[in-house]
C-alpha positions as a Python dict, from the first residue, in 0.01 Angstrom:
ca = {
    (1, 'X'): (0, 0, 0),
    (2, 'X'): (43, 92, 395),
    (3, 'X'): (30, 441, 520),
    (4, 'X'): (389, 388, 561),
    (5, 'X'): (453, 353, 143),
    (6, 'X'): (202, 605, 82),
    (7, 'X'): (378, 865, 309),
    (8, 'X'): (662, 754, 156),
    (9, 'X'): (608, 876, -178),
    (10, 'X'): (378, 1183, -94),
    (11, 'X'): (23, 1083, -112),
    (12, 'X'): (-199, 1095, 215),
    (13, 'X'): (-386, 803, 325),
    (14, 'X'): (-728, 791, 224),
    (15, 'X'): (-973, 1075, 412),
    (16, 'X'): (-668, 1176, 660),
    (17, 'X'): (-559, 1545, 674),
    (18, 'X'): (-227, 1603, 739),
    (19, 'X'): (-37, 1957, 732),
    (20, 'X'): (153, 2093, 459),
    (21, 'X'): (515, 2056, 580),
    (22, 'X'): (658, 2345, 420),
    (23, 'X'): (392, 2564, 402),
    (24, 'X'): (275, 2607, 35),
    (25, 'X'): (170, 2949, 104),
    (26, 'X'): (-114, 2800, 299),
    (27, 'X'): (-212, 2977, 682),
    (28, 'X'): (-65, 2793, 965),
    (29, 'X'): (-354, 2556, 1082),
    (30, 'X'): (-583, 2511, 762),
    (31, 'X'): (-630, 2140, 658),
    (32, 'X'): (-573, 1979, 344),
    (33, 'X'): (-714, 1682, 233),
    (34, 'X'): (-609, 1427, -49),
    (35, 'X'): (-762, 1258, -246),
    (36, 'X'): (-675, 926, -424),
    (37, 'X'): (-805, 928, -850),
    (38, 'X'): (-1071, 688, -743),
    (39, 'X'): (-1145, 923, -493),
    (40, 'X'): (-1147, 1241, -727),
    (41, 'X'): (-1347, 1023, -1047),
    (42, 'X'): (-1614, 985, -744),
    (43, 'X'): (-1615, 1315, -635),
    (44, 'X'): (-1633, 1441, -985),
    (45, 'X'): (-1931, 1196, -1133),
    (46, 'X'): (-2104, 1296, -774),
    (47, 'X'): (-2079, 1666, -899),
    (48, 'X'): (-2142, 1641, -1292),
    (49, 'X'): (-2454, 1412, -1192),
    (50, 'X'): (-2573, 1742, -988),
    (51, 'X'): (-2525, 1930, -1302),
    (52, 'X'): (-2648, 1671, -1545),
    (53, 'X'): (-2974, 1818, -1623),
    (54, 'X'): (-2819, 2184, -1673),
    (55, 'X'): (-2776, 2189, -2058),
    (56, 'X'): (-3178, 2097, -2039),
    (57, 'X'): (-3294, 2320, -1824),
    (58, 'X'): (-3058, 2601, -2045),
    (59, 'X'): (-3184, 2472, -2362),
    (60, 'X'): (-3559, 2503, -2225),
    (61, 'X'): (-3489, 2853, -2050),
    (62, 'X'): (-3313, 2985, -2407),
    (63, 'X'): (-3694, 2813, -2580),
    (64, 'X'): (-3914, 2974, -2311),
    (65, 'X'): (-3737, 3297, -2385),
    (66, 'X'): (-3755, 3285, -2724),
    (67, 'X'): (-4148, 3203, -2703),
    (68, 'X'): (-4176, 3513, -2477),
    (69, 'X'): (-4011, 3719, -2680),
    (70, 'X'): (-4235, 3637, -2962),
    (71, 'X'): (-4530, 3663, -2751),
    (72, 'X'): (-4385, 4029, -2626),
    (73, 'X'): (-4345, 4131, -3009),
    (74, 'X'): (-4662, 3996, -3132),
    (75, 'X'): (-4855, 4209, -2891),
    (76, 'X'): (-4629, 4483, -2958),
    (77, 'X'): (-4657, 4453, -3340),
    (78, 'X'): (-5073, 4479, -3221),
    (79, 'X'): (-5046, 4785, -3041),
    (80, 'X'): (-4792, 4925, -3313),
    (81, 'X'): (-5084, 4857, -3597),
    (82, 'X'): (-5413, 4977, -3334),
    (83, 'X'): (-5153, 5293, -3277),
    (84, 'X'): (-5156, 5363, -3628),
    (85, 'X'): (-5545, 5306, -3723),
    (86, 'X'): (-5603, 5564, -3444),
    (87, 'X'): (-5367, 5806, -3642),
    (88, 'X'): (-5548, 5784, -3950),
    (89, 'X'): (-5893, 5774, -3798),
    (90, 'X'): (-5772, 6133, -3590),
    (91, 'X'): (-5625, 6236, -3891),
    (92, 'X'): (-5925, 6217, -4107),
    (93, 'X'): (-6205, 6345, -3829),
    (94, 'X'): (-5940, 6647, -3852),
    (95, 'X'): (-6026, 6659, -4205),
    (96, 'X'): (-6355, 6670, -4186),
    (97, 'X'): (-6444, 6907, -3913),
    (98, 'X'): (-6153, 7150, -4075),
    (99, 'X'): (-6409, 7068, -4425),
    (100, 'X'): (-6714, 7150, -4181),
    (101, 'X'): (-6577, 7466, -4025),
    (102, 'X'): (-6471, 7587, -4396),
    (103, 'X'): (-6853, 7527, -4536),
    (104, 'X'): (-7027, 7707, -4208),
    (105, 'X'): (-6770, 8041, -4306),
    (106, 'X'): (-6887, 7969, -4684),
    (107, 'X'): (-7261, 7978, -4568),
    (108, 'X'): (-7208, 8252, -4329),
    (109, 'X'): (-7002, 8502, -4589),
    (110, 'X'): (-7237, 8419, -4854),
    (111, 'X'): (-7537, 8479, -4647),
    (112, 'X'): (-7403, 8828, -4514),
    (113, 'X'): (-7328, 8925, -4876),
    (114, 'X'): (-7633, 8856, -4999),
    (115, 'X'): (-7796, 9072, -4709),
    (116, 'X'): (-7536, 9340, -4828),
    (117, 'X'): (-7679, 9301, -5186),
    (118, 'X'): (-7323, 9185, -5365),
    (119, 'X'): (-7376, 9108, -5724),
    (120, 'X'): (-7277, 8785, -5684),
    (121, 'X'): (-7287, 8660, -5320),
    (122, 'X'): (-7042, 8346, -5374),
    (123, 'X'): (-6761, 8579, -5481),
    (124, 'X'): (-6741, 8784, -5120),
    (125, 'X'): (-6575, 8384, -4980),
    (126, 'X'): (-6306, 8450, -5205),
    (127, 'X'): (-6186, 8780, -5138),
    (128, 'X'): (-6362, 8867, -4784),
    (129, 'X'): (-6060, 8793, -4488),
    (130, 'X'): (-6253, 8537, -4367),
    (131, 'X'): (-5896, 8484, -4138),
    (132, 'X'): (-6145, 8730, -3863),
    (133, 'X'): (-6447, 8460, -3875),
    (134, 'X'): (-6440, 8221, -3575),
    (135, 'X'): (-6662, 7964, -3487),
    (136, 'X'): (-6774, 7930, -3128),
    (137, 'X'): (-6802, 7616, -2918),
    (138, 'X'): (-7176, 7556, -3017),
    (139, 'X'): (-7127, 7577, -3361),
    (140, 'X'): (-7209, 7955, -3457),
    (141, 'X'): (-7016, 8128, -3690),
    (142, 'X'): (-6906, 8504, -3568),
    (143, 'X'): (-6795, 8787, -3705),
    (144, 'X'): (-6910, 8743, -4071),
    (145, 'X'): (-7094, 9093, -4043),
    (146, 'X'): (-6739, 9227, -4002),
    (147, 'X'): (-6560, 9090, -4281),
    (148, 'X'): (-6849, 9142, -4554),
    (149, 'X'): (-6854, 9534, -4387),
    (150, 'X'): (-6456, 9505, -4454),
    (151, 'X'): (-6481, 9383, -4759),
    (152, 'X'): (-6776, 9604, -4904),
    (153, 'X'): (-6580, 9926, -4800),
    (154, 'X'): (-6266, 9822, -4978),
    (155, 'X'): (-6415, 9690, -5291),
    (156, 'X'): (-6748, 9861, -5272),
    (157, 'X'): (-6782, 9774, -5687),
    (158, 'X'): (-6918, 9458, -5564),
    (159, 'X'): (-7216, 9577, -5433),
    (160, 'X'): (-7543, 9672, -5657),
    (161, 'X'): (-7604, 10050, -5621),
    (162, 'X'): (-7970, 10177, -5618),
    (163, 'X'): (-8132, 10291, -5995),
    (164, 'X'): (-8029, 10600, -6095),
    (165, 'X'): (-8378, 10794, -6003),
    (166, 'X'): (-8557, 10991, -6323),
    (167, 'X'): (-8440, 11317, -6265),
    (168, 'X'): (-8773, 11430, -6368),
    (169, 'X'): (-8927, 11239, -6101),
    (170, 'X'): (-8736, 11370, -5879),
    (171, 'X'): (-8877, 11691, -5943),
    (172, 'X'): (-9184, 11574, -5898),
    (173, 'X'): (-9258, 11638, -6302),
    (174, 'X'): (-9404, 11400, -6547),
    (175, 'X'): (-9249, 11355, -6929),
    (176, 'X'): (-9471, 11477, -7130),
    (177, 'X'): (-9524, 11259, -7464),
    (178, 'X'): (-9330, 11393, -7744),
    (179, 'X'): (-9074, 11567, -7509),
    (180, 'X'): (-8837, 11283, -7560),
    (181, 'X'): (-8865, 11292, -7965),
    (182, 'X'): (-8866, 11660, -7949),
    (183, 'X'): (-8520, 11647, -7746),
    (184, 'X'): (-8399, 11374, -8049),
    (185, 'X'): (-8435, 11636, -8270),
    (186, 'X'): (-8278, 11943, -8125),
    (187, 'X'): (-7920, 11698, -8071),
    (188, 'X'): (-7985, 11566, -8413),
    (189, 'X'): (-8014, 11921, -8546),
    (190, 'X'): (-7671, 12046, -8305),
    (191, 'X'): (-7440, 11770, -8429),
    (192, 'X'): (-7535, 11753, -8757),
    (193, 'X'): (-7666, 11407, -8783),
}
């Protein structure tokens, strides 16, 4: 076909630019080219050969991803289970030094109570306010003087009282022998036993 047919029926020769005679809604002065299908087929294989490669490189981006991801969660899933063993571990130091702290009190109370001469030392833990015993940075216990001093002047039944003195020797007199059976005698004789 001549450039003559082709402009004939509407198709540019091949590479020319020509301008769109009634405007198309193109601006005055931009170019248009036309292509033949041949022309087009090229351009397009040109184009798609560019881009041939692309669902690779997408599939090996979406498998580096995935490996990354499992990477990020395994090290996560580490942390996650060191996190927790450090809870526990806090947790049960916790318990212990709260188990410490309550035997020092226990030691302290009972040690105080004894020097206060309870009847039974182990009983002034249990109802001493042991809430006003504090243990100091290096390990002392203070204030257990307090609470047993508390304690022994609300419930002072818990402490052993001194023998009652012989009232005779408090006078300074000895019992004679015989006094005693002489005494039997005389209530004997009054209440009629």
């Amino acid at each position: 076909m001549s450039e003559e047919e082709k402009k004939d029926k509407g198709q540019e020769p091949k590479g020319q630019e020509s301008q769109d005679p009634d405007g198309g809604g193109k601006e005055p002065g931009e170019k248009r080219i036309t292509l033949t299908p041949t022309q087009l087929e090229e351009r397009l294989a040109r184009e798609r050969k560019k881009f041939a490669d692309y669902d690779n490189v997408k599939s090996q981006l979406a498998e580096l991803q995935q490996k990354e991801k499992e990477r990020t969660d395994a090290e996560l899933t580490e942390v996650e289970r060191l996190k927790s063993e450090l809870g526990d571990l806090q947790a049960e130091r916790d318990g212990l030094q709260e188990r410490f702290h309550d035997t020092l009190i226990r030691s302290a109370v009972e040690r105080e109570a004894a020097k206060a001469n309870f009847h039974d030392p182990s009983d002034a833990y249990d109802l001493a306010d042991v809430s006003m015993i504090t243990i100091d940075d290096e390990g002392k216990v203070m204030d257990a003087e307090k609470a047993i001093a508390a304690l022994v002047k609300a419930k002072a039944h818990l402490v052993k009282t001194a023998p009652h003195p012989d009232t005779d020797a408090d006078k300074g007199k000895k019992s004679k022998a015989g006094e005693g059976e002489k005494h039997k005698e005389d209530l004997r004789r009054r209440f009629g036993l």
